[in-house]
Steps between C-alpha positions, in 0.01 A plus 500: 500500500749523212519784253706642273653393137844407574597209349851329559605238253548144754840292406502274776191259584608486895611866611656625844472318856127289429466103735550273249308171572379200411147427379488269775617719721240807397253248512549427841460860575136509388259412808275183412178741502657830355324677240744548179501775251647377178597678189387277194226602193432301213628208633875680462748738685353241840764368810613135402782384738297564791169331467634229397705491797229524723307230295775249655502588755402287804286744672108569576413814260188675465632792281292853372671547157475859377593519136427803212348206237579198376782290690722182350466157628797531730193700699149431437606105377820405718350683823155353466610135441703569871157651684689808537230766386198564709377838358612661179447818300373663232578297195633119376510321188590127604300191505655365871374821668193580337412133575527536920367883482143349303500192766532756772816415641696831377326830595538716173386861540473628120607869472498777250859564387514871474430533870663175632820695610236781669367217748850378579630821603185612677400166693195430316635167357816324698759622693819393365763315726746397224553669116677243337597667112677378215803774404742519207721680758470616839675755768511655798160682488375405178399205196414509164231239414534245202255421272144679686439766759170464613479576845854479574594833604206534755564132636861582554380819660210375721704118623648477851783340349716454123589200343653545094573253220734577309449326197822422245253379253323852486735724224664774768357761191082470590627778717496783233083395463409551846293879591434442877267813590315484782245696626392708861268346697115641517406753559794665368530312166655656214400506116704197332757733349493287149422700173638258220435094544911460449577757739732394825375742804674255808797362594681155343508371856285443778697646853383336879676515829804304476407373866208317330714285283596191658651285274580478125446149276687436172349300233480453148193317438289588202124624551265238376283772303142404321471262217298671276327227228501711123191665399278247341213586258248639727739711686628635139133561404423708790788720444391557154140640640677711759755598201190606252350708783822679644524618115117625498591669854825659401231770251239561782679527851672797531698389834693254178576788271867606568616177724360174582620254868368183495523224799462168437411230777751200522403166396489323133235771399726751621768402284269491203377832569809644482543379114169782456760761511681346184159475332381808531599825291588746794571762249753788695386456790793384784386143656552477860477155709379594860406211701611259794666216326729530184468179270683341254285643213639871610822395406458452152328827488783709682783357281262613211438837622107447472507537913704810611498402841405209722385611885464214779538371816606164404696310185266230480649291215504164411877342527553564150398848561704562767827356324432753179480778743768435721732458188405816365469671833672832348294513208177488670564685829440882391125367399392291794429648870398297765299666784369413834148363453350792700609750226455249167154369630390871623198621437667868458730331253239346297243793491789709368637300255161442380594144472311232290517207702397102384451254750349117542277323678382164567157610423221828418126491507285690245493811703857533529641375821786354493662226736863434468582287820214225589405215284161416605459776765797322746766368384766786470725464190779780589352833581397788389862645485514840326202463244257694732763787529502571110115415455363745755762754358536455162279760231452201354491167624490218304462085635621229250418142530366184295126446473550096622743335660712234344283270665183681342349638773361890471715793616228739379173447751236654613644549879823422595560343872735711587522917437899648522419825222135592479341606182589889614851410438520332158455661174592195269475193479646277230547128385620278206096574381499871493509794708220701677546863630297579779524871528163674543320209503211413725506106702252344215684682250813357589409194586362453148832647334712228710283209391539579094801613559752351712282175638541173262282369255373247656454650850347801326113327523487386864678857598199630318257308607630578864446872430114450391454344818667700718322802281199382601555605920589848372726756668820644356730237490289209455540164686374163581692457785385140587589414135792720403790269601295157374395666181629236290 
């Protein structure tokens, strides 16, 4: 595994004796059934040149895709419309694939983030034929990724073989954000040797066997990043609750006294969440982003100097945010690090840091569990991603959502269909109504405090009247089990 500090400033985007090929030509390299690591989070920093290559390709795929996150369409669109994928891991975020994985015809095996890169490199998930990685410049024995890391440094490691994009359109300066530590294996592990969120403890680089690499792509086409819609009024009003609390909780929780880190889940709400920071009177105390995606919103907040520092694994920005960045790559680069996932999404990390973390979900019940991935109990949305990794870790854990839908259905009942953080793992939980803190508080109790707090008016008297009758069978966390998901 690498180690070390040393960072060398890269010129040249192709350096020493590496194959150069064609994307054709790489693509014909990959075996109709291999299983394919790829770097890509946040729907950025993903191989282009090459799926799409093997989309046109005339041949009879059934592909295991590997990725960190989020991929682009040249991937989980381009590949799907060809019947390339049969099997594909642990995240996605596009309408074509989540479409064949809920009518059965893509296996999707939805993983934890933090320990994704863990089950690669210890054969408890796939065994990787191919690591095909987008690069801002290569060489003999090493890469430096573009816009993510994810699990790039362990798929590089753990693939028979080493296929790089080098990508024109990628500025050659993301180089100067990458810290590429990487830990022993169990049961040797090492303490994370991180004591300030800005701090750079690996290498710029990730290294491999130069006998692994066996061919290098050029390209310059863009990544085709989120569209994030603006925050509209309810996401606005939920900010202000969590705003008016984070003040309250700034007083009373002495882990917030000197220094605060915040994560932030990406999405619309994300983004909106993000604006809390600007709202709320910090006083001295240093602000610290330390998540797994950095969003536009953080930006604005860096340039300002209300964010001292910005740790990721992945620039997920919009276009827009992308171009602002890129322009003023020198500006921002001494505040933004970007990590593999296994050190921004660890639970060592978080715990440390004592990080305040705010995710969504698609839905909560009045106990406070949470589902983030299945509308209805089965259909799969896009995963659970790195929200579990912050929840379960986090001193304090908060979950942000609307109480309805836009189509007016209830996002606050009385049990939801599907469980991905239990109530053990959630401290918060906040919408556009108000905000109720579940510390301390027994299953009726907090059940009650969700209903007038966070459910919406008019959902607020069947929700009750649910809880009488579900009162009336007793026990600790009372339900009517035959009624609970026909309540209405």
């Amino acid at each position: 595994m690498t180690r070390g500090t040393t960072r060398g400033t890269v010129t040249e985007r192709v350096n020493g004796d590496v194959p150069l090929w064609s994307a054709g030509e790489a693509a014909g390299r990959i075996d109709a059934d291999a299983t394919v690591g790829v770097s890509g989070f946040g729907s950025v920093g993903y191989p282009k040149a090459v799926p799409l290559a093997l989309a046109d390709a005339e041949r009879d795929l059934s592909l295991t895709v590997v990725s960190g996150g989020s991929v682009g369409e040249e991937i989980d669109t381009a590949l799907v419309e060809a019947d390339a994928i049969e099997r594909r891991y642990p995240f996605q975020a596009r309408p074509e694939i989540r479409e064949l994985i809920n009518e059965g015809r893509v296996a999707f095996h939805d993983r934890h983030i933090s320990s994704l890169g863990d089950e690669v490199a210890y054969g408890r998930l796939a065994d990787l034929d191919v690591a095909l990685i987008e690069a801002v410049a290569v060489g003999e024995g090493w890469l430096v990724p573009s816009t993510s890391v994810g699990h790039t440094p362990t798929y590089v490691e753990q693939a028979d073989e080493l296929l790089v994009e080098v990508n024109d359109a990628q500025p050659l300066g993301l180089q100067v954000l990458h810290d590429l530590y990487r830990r022993e294996a169990p049961p040797d592990r090492e303490p994370i040797p991180l004591t300030r969120p800005d701090e750079r403890i690996g290498p710029g680089r990730t290294r491999f066997d130069p006998s692994k690499l066996v061919g290098v792509v050029r390209t310059d086409r863009p990544d085709t990043p989120y569209s994030f819609r603006a925050p509209g009024e309810t996401e606005r009003a939920i900010s202000d609750n969590l705003a008016a609390f984070l003040a309250e909780e700034l007083d009373r929780n002495p882990i917030l006294a000197e220094r605060v880190h915040l994560q932030f889940g990406v999405g619309s709400i994300g983004n909106a969440m993000v604006e809390v920071i600007d709202t709320v009177d910090f006083g001295d105390r240093a602000v610290h982003y330390l998540g797994e995606v950095l969003q536009d919103g953080l930006l604005d907040l860096l340039a300002a100097g209300q964010v001292e520092s910005a740790s990721a694994t992945s620039l997920a920005l919009s276009a827009d945010g992308q171009d602002r960045l890129f322009e003023n790559l020198d500006a921002y680069a001494p505040d933004i690090v970007l990590r593999p996932a296994s050190v921004s999404n660890s639970a060592e990390v978080v715990d440390r840091f004592g990080v305040v973390g705010v995710n969504s979900a698609l839905s909560v019940d009045v106990y406070g569990n949470v589902n983030s991935t299945h509308l209805g109990g089965t259909h799969v949305v896009n995963g659970i991603g790195g929200s579990a990794d912050f929840s379960r870790n986090c001193p304090l854990a908060i979950v942000a959502l609307p109480s309805r839908t836009d189509g007016g259905t209830p996002r606050v009942v009385p049990m939801v269909t599907h469980v991905d953080h239990t109530e053990h793992d959630v401290d918060v939980i906040v919408t556009e109504q108000g905000l109720a803190d579940l510390r301390g508080l027994s299953p009726r109790e907090r059940a009650e405090r969700m209903v007038a707090a966070c459910a919406h008016p008019d959902d607020r008297d069947d929700l009750r009247a649910y809880l009488d009758r579900a009162g009336r069978t007793g026990g600790n966390l009372p339900h009517d089990l035959d009624f609970a998901f026909d309540w209405r």
